[in-house]
C-alpha positions as CSV (number, residue, x, y, z in Angstrom):
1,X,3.0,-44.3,6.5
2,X,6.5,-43.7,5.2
3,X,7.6,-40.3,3.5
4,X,7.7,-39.4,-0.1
5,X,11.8,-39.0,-0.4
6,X,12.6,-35.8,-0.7
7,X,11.5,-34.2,-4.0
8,X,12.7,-32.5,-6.7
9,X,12.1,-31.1,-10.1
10,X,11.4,-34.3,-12.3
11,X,11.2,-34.2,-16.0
12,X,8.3,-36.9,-17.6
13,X,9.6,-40.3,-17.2
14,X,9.4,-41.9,-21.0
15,X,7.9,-45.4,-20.7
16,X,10.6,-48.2,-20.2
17,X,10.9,-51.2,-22.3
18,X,10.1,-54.6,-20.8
19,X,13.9,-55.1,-19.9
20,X,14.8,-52.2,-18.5
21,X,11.9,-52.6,-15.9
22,X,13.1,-55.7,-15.4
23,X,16.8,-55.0,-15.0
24,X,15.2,-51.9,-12.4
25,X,12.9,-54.2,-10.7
26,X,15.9,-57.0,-9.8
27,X,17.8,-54.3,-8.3
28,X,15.2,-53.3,-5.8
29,X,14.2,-56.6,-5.5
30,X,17.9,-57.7,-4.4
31,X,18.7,-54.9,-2.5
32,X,16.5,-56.2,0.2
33,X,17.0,-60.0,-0.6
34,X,20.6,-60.1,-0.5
35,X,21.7,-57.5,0.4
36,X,25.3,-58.8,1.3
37,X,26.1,-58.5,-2.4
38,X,24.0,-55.3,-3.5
39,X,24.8,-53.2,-5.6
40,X,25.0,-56.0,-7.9
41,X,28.1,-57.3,-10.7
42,X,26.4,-57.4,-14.5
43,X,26.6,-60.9,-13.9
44,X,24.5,-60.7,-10.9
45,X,21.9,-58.7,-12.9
46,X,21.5,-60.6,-15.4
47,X,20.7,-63.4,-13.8
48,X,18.4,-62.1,-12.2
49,X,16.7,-60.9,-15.1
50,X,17.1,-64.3,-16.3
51,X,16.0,-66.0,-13.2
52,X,13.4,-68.6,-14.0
53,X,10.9,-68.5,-10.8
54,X,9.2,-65.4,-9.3
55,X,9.4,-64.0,-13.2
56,X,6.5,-63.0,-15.8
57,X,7.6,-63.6,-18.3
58,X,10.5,-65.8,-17.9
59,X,13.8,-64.1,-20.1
60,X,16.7,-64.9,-21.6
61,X,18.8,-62.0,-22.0
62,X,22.4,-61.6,-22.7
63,X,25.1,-59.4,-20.1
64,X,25.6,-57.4,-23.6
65,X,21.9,-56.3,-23.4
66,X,21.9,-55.6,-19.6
67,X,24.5,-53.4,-20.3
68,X,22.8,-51.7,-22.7
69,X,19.9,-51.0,-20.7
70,X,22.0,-49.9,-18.1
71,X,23.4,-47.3,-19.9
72,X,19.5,-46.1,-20.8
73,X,18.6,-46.5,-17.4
74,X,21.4,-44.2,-16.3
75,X,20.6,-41.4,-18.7
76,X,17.2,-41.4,-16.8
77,X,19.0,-41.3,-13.2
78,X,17.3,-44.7,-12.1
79,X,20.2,-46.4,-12.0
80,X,23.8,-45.1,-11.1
81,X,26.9,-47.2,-11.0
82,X,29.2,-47.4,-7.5
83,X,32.5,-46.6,-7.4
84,X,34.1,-48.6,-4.3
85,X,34.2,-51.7,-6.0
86,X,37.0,-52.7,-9.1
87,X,34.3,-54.8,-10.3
88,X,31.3,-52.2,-11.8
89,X,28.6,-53.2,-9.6
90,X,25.1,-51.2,-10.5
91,X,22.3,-49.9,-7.9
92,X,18.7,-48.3,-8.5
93,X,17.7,-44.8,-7.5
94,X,13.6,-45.5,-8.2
95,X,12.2,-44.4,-4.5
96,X,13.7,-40.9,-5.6
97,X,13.6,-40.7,-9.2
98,X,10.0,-41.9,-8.9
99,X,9.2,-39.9,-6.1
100,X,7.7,-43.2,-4.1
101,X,8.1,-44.4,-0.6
102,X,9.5,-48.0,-0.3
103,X,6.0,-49.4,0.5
104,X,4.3,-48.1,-3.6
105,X,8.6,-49.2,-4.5
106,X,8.0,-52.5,-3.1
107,X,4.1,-52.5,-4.7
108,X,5.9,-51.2,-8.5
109,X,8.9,-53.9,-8.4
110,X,6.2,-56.9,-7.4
111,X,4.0,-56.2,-10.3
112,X,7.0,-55.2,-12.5
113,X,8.8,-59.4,-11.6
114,X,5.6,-60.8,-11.3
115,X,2.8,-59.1,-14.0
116,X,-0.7,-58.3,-12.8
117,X,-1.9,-58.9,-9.2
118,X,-4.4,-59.1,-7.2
119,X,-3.7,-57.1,-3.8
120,X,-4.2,-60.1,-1.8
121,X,-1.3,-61.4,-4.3
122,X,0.8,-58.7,-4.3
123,X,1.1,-58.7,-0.2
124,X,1.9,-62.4,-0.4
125,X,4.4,-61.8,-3.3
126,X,6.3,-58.4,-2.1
127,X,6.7,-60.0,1.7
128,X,10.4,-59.6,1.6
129,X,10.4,-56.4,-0.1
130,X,8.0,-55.0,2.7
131,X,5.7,-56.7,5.4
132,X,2.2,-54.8,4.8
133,X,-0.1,-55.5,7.7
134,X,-3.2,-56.5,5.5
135,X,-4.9,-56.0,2.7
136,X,-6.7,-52.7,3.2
137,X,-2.7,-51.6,3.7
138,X,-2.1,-52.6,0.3
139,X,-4.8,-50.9,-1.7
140,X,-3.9,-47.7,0.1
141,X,-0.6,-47.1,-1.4
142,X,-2.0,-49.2,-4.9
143,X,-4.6,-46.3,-4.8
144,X,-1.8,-43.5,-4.3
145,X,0.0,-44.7,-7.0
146,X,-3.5,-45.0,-9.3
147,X,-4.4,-41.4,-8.4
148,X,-1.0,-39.9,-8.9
149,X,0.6,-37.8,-11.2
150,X,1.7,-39.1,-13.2
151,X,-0.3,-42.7,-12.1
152,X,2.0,-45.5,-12.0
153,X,-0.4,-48.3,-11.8
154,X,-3.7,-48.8,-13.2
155,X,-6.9,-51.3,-11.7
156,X,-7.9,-53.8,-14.2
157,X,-11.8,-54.7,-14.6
158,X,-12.6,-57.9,-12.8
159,X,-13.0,-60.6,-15.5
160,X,-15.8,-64.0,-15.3
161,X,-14.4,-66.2,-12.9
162,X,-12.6,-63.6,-11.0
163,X,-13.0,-62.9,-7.4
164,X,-11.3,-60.1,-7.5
165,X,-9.6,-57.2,-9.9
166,X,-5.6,-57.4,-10.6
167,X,-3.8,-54.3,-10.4
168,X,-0.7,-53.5,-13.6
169,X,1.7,-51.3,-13.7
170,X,2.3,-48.5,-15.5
171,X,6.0,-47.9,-16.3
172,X,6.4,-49.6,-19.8
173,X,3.4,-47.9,-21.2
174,X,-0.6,-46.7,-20.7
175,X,-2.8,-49.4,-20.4
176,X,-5.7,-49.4,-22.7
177,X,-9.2,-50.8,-20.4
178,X,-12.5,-50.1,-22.1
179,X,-15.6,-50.4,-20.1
180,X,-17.0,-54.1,-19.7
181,X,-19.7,-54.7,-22.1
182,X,-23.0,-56.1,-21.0
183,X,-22.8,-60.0,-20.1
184,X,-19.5,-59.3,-18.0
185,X,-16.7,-60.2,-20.6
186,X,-13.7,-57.4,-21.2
187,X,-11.4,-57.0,-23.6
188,X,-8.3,-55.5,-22.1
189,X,-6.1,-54.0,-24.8
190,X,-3.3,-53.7,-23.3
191,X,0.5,-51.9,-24.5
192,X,2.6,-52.9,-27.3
193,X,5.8,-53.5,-24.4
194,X,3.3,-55.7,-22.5
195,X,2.3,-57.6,-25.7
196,X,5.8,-58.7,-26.5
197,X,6.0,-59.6,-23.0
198,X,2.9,-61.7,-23.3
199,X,4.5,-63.2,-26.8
200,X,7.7,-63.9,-25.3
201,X,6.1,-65.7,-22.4
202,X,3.6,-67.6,-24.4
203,X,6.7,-68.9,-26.9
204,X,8.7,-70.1,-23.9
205,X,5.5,-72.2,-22.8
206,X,5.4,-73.6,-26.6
207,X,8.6,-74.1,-26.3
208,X,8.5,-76.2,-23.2
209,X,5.7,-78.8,-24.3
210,X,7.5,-79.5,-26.8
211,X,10.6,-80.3,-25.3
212,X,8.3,-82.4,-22.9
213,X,6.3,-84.5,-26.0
214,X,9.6,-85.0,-27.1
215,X,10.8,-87.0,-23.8
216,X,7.8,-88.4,-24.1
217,X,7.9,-90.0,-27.3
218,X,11.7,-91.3,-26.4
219,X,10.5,-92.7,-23.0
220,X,7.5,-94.6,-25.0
221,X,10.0,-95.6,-27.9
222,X,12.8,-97.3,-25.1
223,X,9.5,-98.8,-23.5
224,X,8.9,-100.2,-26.8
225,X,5.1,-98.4,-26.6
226,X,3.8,-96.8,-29.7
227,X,2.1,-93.1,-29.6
228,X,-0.2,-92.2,-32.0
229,X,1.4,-88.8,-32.3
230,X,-1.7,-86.4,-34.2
231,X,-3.7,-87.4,-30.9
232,X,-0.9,-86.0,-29.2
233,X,-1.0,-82.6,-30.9
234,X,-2.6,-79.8,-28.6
């Protein structure tokens, strides 16, 4: 097992906002994924906070807001700005702001692209970040970051129908998990961050049928093929 990096006198981290976990979690990500062109251009961040696959929930953000939470993320020393480029080009510092080695890093940028995991998931989906050997190797560095101080992820209660509990993470915000009532079903309350990330996600899907009934109904029309249109309605 790797190191903590070194440590040092760290002040309570305040809970991010959706973006700027995301803008932190693109730059670890692409550190190891292409790292040829890390640290990354503002264009290169944001669009990779834009990025449409390996995202939950998918955004559209702007380079104005990147910059902005650039500038935020600076003032909390997780991300610092190189200075052998003409071109600003921005890198993370989370393995030693956080105090985390790069196998809980890899863990904490998975479930900060991705949303809640299962650990079977999260090896799959943090492969390139780091190559754990199994499971078990997993949900020893989940349960370091659960039993931390401050913890920086938390284990959700298994819901009906799953085989197994997700895991969340706990940078934008404490997570809310009352105790399963009887008859199995939980109602996870979760943060007001999360919930506009759930929102956000959920009106992009909405979004999306439509633009596919529409297609739809201009296919059927060329077709000459009628649609009765309230059977059509979810």
């Amino acid at each position: 097992m790797n190191s903590t990096p070194e440590s040092f006198s760290r002040p309570p981290l305040r809970s991010l906002t959706p973006l700027e976990a995301r803008v932190l979690g693109v730059l670890l990500e692409k550190e190891h994924t292409v790292p040829d062109t890390y640290p990354l251009s503002l264009n290169a961040l944001t669009s990779g906070c834009n990025q449409k696959t390996a995202r939950s929930p998918v955004m559209n953000v702007t380079e104005a807001e990147v910059l902005t939470t650039i500038d935020s993320l600076k003032r909390l020393s997780l991300v610092s700005e190189g200075s052998s480029s003409r071109v600003p080009r921005f890198e993370h510092n989370m393995l030693r702001v956080l105090g985390v080695p790069s196998q809980s890093a890899a863990l904490l940028t998975t479930l900060i692209l991705r949303g809640p995991q299962t650990a079977a998931e999260l090896r799959l989906n943090s492969a390139r970040l780091h190559g754990f050997a199994d499971i078990s190797s997993v949900e020893v560095f989940l349960d370091e970051l659960a039993t931390g101080e401050p913890a920086r992820v938390i284990k959700l209660p298994r819901t009906p129908g799953e085989r197994e509990s997700r895991w969340m993470h706990l940078l934008c915000g404490e997570v809310v998990v009352p105790e399963a009532p009887e008859g199995g079903a939980v109602d996870e309350s979760i943060s007001p961050s999360e919930f506009e990330a759930f929102k956000a996600e959920q009106k992009q899907l909405r979004e999306e049928l439509n633009r596919l009934r529409t297609m739809v109904e201009k296919m059927a029309a060329e077709l000459g093929m009628s649609i009765d249109k309230d059977a059509s309605q979810p």
